[in-house]
N, C-alpha and C positions, 0 to 999 in steps of 0.2 A: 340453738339451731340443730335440726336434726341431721345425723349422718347423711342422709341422701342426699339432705338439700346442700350439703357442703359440698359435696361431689360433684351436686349439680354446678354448684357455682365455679367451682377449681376449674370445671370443663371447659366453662364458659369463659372464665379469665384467660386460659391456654390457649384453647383453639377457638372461641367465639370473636375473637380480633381482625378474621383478615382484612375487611375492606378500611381497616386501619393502618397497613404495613404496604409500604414505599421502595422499590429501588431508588436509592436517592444520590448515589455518587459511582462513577467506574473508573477505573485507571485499569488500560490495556497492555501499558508498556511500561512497567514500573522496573527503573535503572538505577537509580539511586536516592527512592524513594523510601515509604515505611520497611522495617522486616516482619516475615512472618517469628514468630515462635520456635523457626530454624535457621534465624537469619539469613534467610533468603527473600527476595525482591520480589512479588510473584503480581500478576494480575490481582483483582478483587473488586467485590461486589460489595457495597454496604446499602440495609434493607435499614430503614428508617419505621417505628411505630409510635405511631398515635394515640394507641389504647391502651389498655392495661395489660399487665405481662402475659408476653407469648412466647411459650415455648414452639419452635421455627421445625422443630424433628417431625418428621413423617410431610413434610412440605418437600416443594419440588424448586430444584432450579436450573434452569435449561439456556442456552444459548442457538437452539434449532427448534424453530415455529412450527416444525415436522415431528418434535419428541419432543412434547411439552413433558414430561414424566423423565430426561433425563438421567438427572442427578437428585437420589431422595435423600434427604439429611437427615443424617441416622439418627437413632434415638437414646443412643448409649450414651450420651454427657449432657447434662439438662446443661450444666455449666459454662457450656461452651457454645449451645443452641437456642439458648434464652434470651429476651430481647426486652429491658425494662420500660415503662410508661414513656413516651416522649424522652427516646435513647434512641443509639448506633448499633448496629452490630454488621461485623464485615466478616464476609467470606471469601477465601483464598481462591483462586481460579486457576490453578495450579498444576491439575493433574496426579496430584498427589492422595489422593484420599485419604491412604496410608497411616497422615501424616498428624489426622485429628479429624474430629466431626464436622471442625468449618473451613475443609482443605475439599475441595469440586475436582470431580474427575474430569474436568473439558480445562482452558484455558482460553482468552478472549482474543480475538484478532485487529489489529491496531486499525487493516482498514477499515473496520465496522462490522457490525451485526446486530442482528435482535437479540437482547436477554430477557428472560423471564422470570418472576417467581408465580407458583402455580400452588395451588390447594393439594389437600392430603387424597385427593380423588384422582390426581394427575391428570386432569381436565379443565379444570378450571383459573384460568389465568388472575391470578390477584393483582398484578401490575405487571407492565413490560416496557420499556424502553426499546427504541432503536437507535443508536446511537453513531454517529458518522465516523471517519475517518480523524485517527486520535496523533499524538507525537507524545514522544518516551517524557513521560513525572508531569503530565497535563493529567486533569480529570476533567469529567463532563459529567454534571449534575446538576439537582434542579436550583435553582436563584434562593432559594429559600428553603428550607428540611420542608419538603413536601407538596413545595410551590406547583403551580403546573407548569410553570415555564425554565428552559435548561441552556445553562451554559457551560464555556471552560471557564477551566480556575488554574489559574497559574499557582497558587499556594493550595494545594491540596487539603484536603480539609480530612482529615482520616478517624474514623469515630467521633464528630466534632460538629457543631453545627457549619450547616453551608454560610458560605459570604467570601467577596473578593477581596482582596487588598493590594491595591495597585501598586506593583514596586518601583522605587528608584532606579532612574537610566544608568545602564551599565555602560564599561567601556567596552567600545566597537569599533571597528576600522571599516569604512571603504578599498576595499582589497585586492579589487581586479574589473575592468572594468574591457568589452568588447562591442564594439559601435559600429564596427564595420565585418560585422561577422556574415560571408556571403556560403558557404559551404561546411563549418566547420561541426556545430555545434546545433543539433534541431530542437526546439518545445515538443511536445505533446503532441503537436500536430502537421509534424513533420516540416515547420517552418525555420530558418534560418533568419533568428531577430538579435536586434543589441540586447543586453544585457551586463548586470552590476551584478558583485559577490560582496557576502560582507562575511568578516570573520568574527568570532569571536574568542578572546582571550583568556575568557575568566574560567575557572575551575567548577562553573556552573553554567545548568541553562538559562538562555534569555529567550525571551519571549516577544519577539517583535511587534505586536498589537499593539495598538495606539501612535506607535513611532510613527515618523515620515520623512521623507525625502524631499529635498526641493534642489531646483535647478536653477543658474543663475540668469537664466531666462524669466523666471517665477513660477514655472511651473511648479506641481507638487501633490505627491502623492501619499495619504498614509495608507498604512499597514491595516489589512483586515483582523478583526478580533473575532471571527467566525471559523478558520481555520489554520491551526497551529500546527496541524502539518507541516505546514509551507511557512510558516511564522516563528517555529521556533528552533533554535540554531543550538546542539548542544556541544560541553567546553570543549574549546581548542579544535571546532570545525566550522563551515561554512556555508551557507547559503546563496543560491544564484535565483537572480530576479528577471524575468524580461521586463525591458524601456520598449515595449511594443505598442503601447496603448488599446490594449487589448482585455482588456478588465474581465470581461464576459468570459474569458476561456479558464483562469484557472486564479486561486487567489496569493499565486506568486508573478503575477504578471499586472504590472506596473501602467496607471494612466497618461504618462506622457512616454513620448519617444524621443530615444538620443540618437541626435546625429552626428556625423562624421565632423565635429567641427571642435576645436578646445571649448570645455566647459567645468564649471565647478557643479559639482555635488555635495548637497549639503545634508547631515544624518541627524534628524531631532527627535530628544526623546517623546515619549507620552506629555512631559511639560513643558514641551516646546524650548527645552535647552539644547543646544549646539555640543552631539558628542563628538561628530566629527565631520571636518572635509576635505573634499578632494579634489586635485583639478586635475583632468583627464586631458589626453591631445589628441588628435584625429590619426589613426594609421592605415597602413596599405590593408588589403584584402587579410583577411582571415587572423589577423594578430590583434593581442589584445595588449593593454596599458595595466601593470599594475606594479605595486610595492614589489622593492626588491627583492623580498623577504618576507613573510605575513605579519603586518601591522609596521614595517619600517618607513623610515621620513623619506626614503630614497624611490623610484619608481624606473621601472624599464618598459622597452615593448619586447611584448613575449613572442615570437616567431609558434611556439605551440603553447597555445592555453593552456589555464588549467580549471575552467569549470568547476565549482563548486571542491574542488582537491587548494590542496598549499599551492604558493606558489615557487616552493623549492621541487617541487616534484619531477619525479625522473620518469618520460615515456618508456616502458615499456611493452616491446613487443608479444605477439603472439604466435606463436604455427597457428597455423589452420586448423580450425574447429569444428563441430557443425553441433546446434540442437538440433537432434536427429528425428524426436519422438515425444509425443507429449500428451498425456491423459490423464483431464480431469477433471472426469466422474468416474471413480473406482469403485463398483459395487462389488465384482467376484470376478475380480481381474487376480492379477497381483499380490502377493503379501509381501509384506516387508521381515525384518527378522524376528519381529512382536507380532507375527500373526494377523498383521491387520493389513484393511485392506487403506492403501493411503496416495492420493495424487501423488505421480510422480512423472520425470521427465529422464531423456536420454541423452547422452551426448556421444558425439561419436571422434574418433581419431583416425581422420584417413592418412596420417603418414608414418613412415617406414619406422620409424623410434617411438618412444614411451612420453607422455606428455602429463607431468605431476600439475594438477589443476590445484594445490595448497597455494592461497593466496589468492586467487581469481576471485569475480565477484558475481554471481548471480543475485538478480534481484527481478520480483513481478510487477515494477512498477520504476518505468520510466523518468519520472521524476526524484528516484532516489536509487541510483544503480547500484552504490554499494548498503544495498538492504543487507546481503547474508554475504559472511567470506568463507570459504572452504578454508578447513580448518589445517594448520601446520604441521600437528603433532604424527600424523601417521600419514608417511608417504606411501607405505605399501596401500591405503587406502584411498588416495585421492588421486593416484597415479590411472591412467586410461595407456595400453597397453596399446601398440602398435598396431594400426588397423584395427583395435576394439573398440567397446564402448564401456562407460560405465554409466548406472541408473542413481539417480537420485532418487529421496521421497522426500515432495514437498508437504510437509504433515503439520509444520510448528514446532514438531519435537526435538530439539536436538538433543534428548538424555538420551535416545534410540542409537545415536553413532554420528560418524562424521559425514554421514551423506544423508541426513533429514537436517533440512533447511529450516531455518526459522518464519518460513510462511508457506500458508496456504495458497492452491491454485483458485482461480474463479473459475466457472465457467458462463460465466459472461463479460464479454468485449473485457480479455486479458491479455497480457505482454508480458515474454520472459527474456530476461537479455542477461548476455555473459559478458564482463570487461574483463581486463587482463589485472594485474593486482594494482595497475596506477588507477584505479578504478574510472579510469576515464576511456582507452583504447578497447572497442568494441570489437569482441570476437564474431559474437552471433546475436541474431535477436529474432522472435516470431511473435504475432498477433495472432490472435481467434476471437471468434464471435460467442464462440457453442459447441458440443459435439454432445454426440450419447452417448449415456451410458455405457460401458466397457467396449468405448469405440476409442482408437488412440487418433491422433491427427501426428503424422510421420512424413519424410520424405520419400517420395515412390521408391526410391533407390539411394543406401546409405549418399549421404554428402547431396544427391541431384538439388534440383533449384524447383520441383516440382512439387508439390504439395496435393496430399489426398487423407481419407479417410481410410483405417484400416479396421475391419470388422476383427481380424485375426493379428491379435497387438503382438509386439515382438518387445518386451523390457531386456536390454542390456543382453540384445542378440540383430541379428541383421535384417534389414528391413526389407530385402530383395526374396521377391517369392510370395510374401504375405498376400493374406489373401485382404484385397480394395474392396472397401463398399462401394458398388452402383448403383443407383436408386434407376428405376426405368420411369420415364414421363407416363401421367396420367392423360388421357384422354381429354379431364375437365380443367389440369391445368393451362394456368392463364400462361406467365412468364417466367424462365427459368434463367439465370444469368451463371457461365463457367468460365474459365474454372477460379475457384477461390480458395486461397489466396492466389495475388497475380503478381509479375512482376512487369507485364507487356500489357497483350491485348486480352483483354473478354468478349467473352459474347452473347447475346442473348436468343435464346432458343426460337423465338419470331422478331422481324422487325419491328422496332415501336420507337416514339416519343420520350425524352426519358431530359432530367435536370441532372446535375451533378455536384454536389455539396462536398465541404469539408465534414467531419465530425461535429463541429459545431454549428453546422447548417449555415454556414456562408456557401454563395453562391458560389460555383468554378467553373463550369462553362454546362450548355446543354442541345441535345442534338436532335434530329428530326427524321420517322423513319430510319434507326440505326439497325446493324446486324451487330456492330462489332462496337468499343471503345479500346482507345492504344491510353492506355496510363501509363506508358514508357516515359515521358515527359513532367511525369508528378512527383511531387516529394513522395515518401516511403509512408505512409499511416493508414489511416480507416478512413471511407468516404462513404457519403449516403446516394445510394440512386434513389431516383422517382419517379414514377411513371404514370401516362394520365389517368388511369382506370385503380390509379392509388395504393399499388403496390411500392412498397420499400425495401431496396437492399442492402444491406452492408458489405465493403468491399476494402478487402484488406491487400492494398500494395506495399509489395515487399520487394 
């Protein structure tokens, strides 16, 4: 064979493969899962080939459908960037680049996104997944090395071929159980329902899929294997379910409802074996029934819950708080101490003494308020200073310091809430829809109960003065609805017709020729108006 045509061939073997190479596995939250090469736990991407060897360098890989051209993978170690015939190869998602050729400058977000691998043209997308909302040492990959169709894998499969193995029922307690919860403890949707807690003991994760519950009524619910979010309990923590019969809203909400009456509960695994039960008794308003102890034979009524916490836990109070300030789309706002520009939020301290926020829990989602904890080690840093504020950056990053959270903000229909360190007693919390670009969404005045948009953002300084965005009505606009968020009345800029929905488009009530609506009377979340000429709004009571 002549020189050329060998060249031609090696070409061909390296980069003539892509519509051969697969994202075929991701783990978002890897805790004590694989290690890298540094013995560290990091996200990762493994690219599955079909063809013959490819080396993966001068390829792209991206987690923003906006920069397909990201992250290019270098070309300085074929050894590390090569990917043999119907083989694995994983790359770290780490942020580390640093660290070797298959170590990615981005890292992945647990509650989803798009990732990419893309050609040596940074244009051309070779495969991409979109991948939903993950739980720490699950992956989500396709049913087969290469299948089209994707699930989670409780046994991760790392460099390996894909396939599930269903494991043996672990032990589990029924933990705490609240049936008569009228004000205490809200879902998603700002509703006040029963609810069960389960803990678990073991020095690993379980996985609740397939499990189920049954009631000595005969009711009986299993556990969704579609999201492990809500499914999977890691050691020595605990899970809380609503008994609302409310399936459609979230897939930690349960098809039967418990009533105020004694009942047994019964916990079975995936093979329909009996790990555990429990028999609950009916209590007054707002207390719940659980073990004296987590996982003990003994059981009391709790005068304070403890939601998804132990039930040794000790409430802890707060002073007064306020998320003061929140933006997030940062294009040429803000930098953080790395020069970048990164969502961040503000809090403020309106009283006369200093208030160390080490221990507190910020989290952007609701259903798991102790997402991030401000961290212990530097009080001169996490301390907010009398009548001050201090700024966080919600970026993912916490190797940047002790105020960059371990998550990212949305800016679509998001929530940031602070408990105090029982991560249960809520300081503060805010919703939004939206905002622009290097617009903050702040209280008109440090601490007020008013809510506005600021063109002219104030990080980790006072909000009185700034300059308010006000959009002036158009001529051709139809209907404008203010102000939002509310915690009273709105109103809409002409009288009209209009429904009123939850979030989840249940009906709430709806009105005829209106100027005004008083949602004084509503739980606190997001509602949808409708109007008959088919406009829709989002409406955030706070």
């Amino acid at each position: 064979m002549k020189p050329i045509f060998i060249l031609i061939f090696l070409f061909i073997s390296l980069f003539g493969n892509s519509q051969n190479l697969y994202i075929n596995e991701i783990v978002s939250e890897n805790v004590d899962g694989q290690q890298d090469q540094f013995f560290e736990r990091d996200d990762w991407i493994e690219i599955y080939n079909t063809g013959g060897i490819t080396n993966l360098a001068g390829y792209y890989l991206s987690d923003d459908p906006l920069i397909p051209n990201k992250w290019l993978i270098p070309n300085t170690n074929p050894g590390a960037t090569t990917v043999l015939p119907n083989s694995h190869i994983v790359f770290w998602c780490d942020r580390d680049p640093e660290q070797g050729e298959d170590h990615a400058d981005f890292s992945l977000n647990i509650d989803g996104e798009t990732v990419m691998l893309v050609a040596p043209d940074g244009v051309t997308v070779i495969d991409s997944i979109t991948f939903p909302q993950m739980a720490p040492d699950i992956s989500y990959g396709r049913t087969c090395d290469g299948c089209d169709s994707w699930q989670y894998f409780n046994n991760v499969t790392f460099e390996n071929d894909n396939g599930e193995i269903i494991p043996d029922p672990e032990l589990l307690f029924i933990n705490e159980v609240m049936v008569n919860n009228t004000s205490y403890w809200s879902d998603l949707n700002g509703e006040y329902e029963p609810w069960f807690e389960i803990f678990n003991p073991n020095s690993f994760n379980v996985n609740l899929a397939g499990y189920s519950v049954t009631l000595s009524n005969g009711s009986e619910w299993t556990f969704p294997s579609d999201v492990p979010f809500y499914t999977v309990i890691l050691p020595g923590e605990f899970k809380l379910f609503w008994a609302d019969g409310e399936v459609m809203e979230a897939g930690n909400h349960a098809s039967f409802i418990l009533e105020n009456v004694n009942t047994t509960l019964t916990l079975k695994g995936n093979d329909g074996s009996t790990i555990d039960t429990y028999n609950y008794v009916a209590t007054n308003a707002n207390q719940s029934y659980g073990r004296q102890t987590d996982g003990a034979p003994t059981s009391i009524v709790f005068n304070s819950p403890t939601p998804g916490a132990t039930n040794s836990l000790i409430i802890i109070p707060s002073p007064t708080l306020y998320i003061n300030e929140v933006l997030s789309v940062n294009v040429a706002d803000a930098t953080d101490e790395a020069g970048q520009t990164e969502d961040w939020f503000e809090i403020y301290n309106p009283n006369n003494f200093p208030v160390n926020l080490a221990g507190y829990y910020i989290s952007d989602n609701p259903e798991n308020p102790r997402k991030w904890q401000v961290p212990f080690f530097d009080a001169a840093g996490t301390t907010v200073g009398a009548n001050d504020w201090i700024l966080f950056w919600a970026d993912e990053d916490q190797t940047q310091g002790i105020t960059h959270t371990s998550f990212r903000l949305s800016n679509n229909l998001e929530a940031l809430r602070v408990t105090t360190p029982d991560g249960i007693t809520l300081v503060d919390q805010i919703s939004w829809q939206g905002m622009d670009p290097d617009t903050s969404l702040g209280r008109l005045t440090d601490g007020s109960p008013e809510w506005v948009y600021f063109l002219q953002t104030t990080p980790d300084a006072s909000n009185n003065g700034a300059l308010v965005e006000v959009k002036e009505s158009e001529s051709n606009q139809l209907i404008s609805v203010f102000p939002n968020p509310s915690n009273g009345v709105i109103y809409f800029s002409k009288p009209t017709d209009y429904t009123l929905m939850s979030s989840t488009g249940a009906f709430v009530f709806s009105g005829k020729n209106a100027s005004q609506i008083d949602l004084s009377p509503l739980s606190n979340g997001i509602y949808l108006i409708k109007t008959p000429i088919g406009e829709t709004f989002r409406i955030i009571k706070y």
